[in-house]
Structures are given as structure tokens and as C-alpha cells.
TORLUM-565858 format. One line per 5 residues: number of its first residue (from 0); their letters; for each residue x, y, z of N, C-alpha, C, CB. Coordinates in pm, 1 decimal, always signed. Glycine has a CB too. Layout:
<sites>
NUM) a) X:Y:Z:X:Y:Z:X:Y:Z:X:Y:Z ~ ...
</sites>
This chain:
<sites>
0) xxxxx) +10850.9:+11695.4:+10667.4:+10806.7:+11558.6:+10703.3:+10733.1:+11560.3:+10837.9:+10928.9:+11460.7:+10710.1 ~ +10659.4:+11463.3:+10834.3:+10555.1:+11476.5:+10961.4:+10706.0:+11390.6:+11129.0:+10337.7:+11316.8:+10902.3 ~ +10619.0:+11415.4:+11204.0:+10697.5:+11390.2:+11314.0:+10743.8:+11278.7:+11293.3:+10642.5:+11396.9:+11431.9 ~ +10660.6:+11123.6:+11251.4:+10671.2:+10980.9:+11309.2:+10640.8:+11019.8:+11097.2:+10530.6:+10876.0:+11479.4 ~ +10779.1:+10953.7:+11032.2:+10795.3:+10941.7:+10894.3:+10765.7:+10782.6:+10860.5:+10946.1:+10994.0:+10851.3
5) xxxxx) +10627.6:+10742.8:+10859.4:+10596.2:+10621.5:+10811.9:+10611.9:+10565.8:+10702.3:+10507.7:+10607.0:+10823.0 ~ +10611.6:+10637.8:+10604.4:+10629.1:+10612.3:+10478.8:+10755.4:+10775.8:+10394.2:+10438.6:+10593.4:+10417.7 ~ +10883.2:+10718.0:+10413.9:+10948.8:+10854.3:+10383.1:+10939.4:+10871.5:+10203.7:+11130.6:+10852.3:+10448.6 ~ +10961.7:+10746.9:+10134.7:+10926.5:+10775.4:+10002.8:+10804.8:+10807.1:+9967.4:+10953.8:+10688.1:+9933.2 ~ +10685.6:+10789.4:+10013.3:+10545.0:+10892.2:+9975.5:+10553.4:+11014.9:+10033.7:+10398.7:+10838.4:+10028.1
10) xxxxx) +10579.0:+11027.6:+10175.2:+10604.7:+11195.9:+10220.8:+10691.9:+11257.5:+10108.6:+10698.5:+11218.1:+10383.6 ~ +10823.2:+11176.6:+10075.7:+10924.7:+11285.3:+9983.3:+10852.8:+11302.9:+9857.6:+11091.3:+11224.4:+9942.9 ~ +10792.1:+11210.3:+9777.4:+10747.2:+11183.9:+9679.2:+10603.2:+11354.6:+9691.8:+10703.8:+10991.0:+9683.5 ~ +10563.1:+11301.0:+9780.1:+10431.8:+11443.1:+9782.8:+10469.1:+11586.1:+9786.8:+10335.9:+11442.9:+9922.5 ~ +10626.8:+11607.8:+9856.6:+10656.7:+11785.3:+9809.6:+10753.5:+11803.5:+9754.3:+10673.5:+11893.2:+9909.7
15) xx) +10811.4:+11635.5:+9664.5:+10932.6:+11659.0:+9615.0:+10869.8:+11626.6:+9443.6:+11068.2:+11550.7:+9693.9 ~ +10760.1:+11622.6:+9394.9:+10682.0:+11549.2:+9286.6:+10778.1:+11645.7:+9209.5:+10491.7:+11551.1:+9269.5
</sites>
């Protein structure tokens, strides 16, 4: 996850697909 998690369900969603 990037430093500052703005959106944690699209970050998880993008390396958890």
C-alpha cells in the first residue's frame, strides 16, 4: 500500500484481484 492509503479498497482490490 502506498504511504497515505486513500482509497484502501481499490489499493487492496489492485494486488489482491
Amino acid at each position: 500500500m502506498e504511504g497515505e492509503r486513500p482509497n484502501v479498497g481499490s489499493v487492496r482490490s489492485s494486488f489482491a484481484r
